[in-house]
DSSP file (Angstrom, degrees, kcal/mol; ACC not computed):
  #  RESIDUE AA STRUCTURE BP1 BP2  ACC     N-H-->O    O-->H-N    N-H-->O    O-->H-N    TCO  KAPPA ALPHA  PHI   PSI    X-CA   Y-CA   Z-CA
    1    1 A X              0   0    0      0, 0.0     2,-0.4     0, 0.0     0, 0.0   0.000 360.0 360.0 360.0 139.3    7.1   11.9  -20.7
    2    2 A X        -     0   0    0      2,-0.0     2,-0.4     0, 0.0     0, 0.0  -0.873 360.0-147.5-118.2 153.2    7.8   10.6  -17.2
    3    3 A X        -     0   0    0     -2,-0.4     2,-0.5     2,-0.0     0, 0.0  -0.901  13.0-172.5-100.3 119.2    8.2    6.4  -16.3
    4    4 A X        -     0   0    0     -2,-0.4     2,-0.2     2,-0.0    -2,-0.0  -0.986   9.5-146.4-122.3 117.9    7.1    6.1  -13.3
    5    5 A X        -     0   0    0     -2,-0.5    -2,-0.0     1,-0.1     0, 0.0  -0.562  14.3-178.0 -91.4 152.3    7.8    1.8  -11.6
    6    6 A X        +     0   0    0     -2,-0.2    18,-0.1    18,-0.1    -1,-0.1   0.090  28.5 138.0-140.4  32.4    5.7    0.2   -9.5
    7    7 A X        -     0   0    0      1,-0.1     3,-0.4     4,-0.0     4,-0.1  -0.055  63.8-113.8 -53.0 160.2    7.3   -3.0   -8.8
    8    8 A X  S >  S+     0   0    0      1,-0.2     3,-2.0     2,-0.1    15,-0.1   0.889 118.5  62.1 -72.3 -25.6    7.5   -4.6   -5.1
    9    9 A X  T 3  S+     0   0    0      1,-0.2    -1,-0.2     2,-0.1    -3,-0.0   0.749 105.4  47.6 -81.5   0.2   11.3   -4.0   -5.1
   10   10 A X  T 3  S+     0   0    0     -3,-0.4    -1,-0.2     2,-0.1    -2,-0.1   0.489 104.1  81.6 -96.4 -14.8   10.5    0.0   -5.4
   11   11 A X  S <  S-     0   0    0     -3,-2.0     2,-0.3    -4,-0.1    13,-0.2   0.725  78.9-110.9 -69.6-132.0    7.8   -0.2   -2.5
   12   12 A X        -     0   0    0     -4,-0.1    11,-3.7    12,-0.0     2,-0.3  -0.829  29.5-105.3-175.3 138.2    8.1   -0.1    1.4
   13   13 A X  E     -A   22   0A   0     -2,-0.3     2,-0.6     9,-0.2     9,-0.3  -0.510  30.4-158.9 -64.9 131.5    7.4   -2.8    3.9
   14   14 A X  E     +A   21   0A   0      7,-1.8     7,-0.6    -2,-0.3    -2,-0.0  -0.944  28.7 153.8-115.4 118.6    4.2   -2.4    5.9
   15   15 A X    >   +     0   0    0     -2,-0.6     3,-1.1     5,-0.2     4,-0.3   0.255  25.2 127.9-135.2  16.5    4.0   -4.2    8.9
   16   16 A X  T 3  S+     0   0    0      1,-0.3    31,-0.1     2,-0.2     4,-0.0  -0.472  87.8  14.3 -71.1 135.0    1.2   -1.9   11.3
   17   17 A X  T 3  S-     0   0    0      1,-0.2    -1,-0.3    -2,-0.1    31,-0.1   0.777 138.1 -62.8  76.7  10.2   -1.4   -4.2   12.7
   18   18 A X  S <  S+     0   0    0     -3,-1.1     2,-0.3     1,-0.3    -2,-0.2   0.958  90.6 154.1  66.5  46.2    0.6   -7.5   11.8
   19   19 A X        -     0   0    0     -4,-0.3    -1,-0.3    28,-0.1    27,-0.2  -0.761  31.1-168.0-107.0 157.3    0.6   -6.9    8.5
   20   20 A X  B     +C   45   0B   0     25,-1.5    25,-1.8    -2,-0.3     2,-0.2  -0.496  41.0  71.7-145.5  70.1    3.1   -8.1    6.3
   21   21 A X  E     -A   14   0A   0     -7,-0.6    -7,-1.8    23,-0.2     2,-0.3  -0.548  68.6 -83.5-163.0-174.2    3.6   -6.8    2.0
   22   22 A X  E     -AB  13  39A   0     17,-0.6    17,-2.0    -9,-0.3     2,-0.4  -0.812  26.8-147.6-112.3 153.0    4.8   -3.8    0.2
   23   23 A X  E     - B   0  38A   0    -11,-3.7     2,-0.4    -2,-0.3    15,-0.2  -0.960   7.9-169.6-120.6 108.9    3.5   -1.0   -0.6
   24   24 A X  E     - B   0  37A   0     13,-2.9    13,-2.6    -2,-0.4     2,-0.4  -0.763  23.0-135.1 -94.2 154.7    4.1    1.4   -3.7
   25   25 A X        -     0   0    0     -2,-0.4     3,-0.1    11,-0.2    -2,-0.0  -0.817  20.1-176.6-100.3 151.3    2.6    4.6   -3.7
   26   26 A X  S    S-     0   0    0      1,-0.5     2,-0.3    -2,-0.4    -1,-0.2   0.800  70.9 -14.4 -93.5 -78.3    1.0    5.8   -6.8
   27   27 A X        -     0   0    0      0, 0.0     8,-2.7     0, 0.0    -1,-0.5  -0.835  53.3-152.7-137.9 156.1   -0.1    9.6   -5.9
   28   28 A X  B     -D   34   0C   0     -2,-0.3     6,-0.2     6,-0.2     2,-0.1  -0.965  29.8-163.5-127.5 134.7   -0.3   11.3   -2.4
   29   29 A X        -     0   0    0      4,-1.3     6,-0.0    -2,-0.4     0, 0.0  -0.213  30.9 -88.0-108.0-154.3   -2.8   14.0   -2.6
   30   30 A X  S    S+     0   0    0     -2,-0.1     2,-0.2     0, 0.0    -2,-0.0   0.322 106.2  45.8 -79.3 -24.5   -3.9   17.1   -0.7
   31   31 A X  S    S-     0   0    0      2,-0.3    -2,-0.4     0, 0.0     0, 0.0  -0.566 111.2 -75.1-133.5 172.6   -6.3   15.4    1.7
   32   32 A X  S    S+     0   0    0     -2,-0.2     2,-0.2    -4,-0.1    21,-0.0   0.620  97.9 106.4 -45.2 -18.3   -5.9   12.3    3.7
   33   33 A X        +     0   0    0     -5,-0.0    -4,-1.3     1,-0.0     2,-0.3  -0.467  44.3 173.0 -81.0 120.8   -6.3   10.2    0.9
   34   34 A X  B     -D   28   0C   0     -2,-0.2    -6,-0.2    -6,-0.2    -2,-0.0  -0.856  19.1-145.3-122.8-176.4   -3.0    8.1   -1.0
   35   35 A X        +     0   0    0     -8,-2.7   -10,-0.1    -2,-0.3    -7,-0.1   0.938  29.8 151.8-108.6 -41.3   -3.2    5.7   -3.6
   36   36 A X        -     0   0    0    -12,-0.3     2,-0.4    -9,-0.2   -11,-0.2   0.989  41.1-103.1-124.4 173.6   -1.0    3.0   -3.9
   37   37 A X  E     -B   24   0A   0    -13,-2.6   -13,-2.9   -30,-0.1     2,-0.6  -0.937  26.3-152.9-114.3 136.1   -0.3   -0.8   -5.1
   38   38 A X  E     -B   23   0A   0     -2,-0.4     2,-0.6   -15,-0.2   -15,-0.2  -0.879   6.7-160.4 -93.5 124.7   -0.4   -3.7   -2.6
   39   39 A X  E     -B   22   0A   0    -17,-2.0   -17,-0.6    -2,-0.6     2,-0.5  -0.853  10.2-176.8-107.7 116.6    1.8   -6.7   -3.5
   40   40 A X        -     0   0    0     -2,-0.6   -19,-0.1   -19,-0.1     2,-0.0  -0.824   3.7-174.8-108.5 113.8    0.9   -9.9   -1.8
   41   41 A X        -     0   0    0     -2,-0.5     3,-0.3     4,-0.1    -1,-0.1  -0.081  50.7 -79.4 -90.2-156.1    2.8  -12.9   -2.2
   42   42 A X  S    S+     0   0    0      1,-0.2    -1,-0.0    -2,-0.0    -2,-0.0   0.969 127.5  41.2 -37.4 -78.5    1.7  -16.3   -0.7
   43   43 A X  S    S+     0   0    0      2,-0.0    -1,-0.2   -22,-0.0     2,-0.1   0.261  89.6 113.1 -55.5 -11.4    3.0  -15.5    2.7
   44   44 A X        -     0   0    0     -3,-0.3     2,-0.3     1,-0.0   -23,-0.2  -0.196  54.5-137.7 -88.8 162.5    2.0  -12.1    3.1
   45   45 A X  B     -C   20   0B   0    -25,-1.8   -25,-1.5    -2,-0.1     2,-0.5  -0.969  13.1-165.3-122.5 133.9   -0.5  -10.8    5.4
   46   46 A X        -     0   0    0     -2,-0.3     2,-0.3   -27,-0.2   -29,-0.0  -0.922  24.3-148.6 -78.4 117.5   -3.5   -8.2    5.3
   47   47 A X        -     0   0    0     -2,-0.5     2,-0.4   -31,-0.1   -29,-0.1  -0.785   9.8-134.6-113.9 162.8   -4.5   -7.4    8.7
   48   48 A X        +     0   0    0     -2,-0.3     2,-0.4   -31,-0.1    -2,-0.0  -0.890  42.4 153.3-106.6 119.7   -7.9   -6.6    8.9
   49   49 A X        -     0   0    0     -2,-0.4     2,-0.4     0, 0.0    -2,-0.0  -0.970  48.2 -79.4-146.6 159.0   -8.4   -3.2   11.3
   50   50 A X        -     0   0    0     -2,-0.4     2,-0.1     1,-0.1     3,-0.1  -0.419  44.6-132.0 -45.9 112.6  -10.7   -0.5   11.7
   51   51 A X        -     0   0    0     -2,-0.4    -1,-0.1     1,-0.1     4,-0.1  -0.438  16.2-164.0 -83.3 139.2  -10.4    2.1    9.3
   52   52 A X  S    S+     0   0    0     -2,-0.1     2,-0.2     2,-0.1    -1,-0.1   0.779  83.8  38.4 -84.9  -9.1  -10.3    5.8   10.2
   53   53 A X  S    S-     0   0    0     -3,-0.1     2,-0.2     1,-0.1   -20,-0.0  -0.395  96.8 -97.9-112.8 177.7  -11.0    6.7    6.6
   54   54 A X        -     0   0    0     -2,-0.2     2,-0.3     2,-0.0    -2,-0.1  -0.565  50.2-174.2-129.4 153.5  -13.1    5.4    4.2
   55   55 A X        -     0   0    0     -2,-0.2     2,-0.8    -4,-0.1    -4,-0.0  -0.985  31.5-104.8-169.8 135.7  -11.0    3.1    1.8
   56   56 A X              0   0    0     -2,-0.3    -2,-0.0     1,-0.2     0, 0.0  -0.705 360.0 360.0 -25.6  65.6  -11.3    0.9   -1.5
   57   57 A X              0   0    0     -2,-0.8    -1,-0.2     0, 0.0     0, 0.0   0.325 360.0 360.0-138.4 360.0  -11.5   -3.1   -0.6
């Protein structure tokens, strides 16, 4: 059996668009598509942009 963490300290900073969190990735797939967990404290930012993809919100 494998453990896989998904804590923020395990993530990457995202800051494209004025965005401001971490990001962990869950799974990267074969296609354009990844998976991940957003963590957003208080202070953190979501930027709102145009997607080129089609997307989960």
């Amino acid at each position: 059996m494998q453990l896989f963490r998904f804590e923020k300290e395990t993530g990457q900073k995202v800051t494209h668009f004025n965005s401001n969190f971490m990001m962990t990735k869950i799974a990267k797939l074969d296609s354009p598509a990844q998976i991940g967990c957003m963590h957003l404290g208080k202070e953190d930012l979501l930027a709102i942009t145009k997607l080129l993809y089609r997307s989960f919100f």
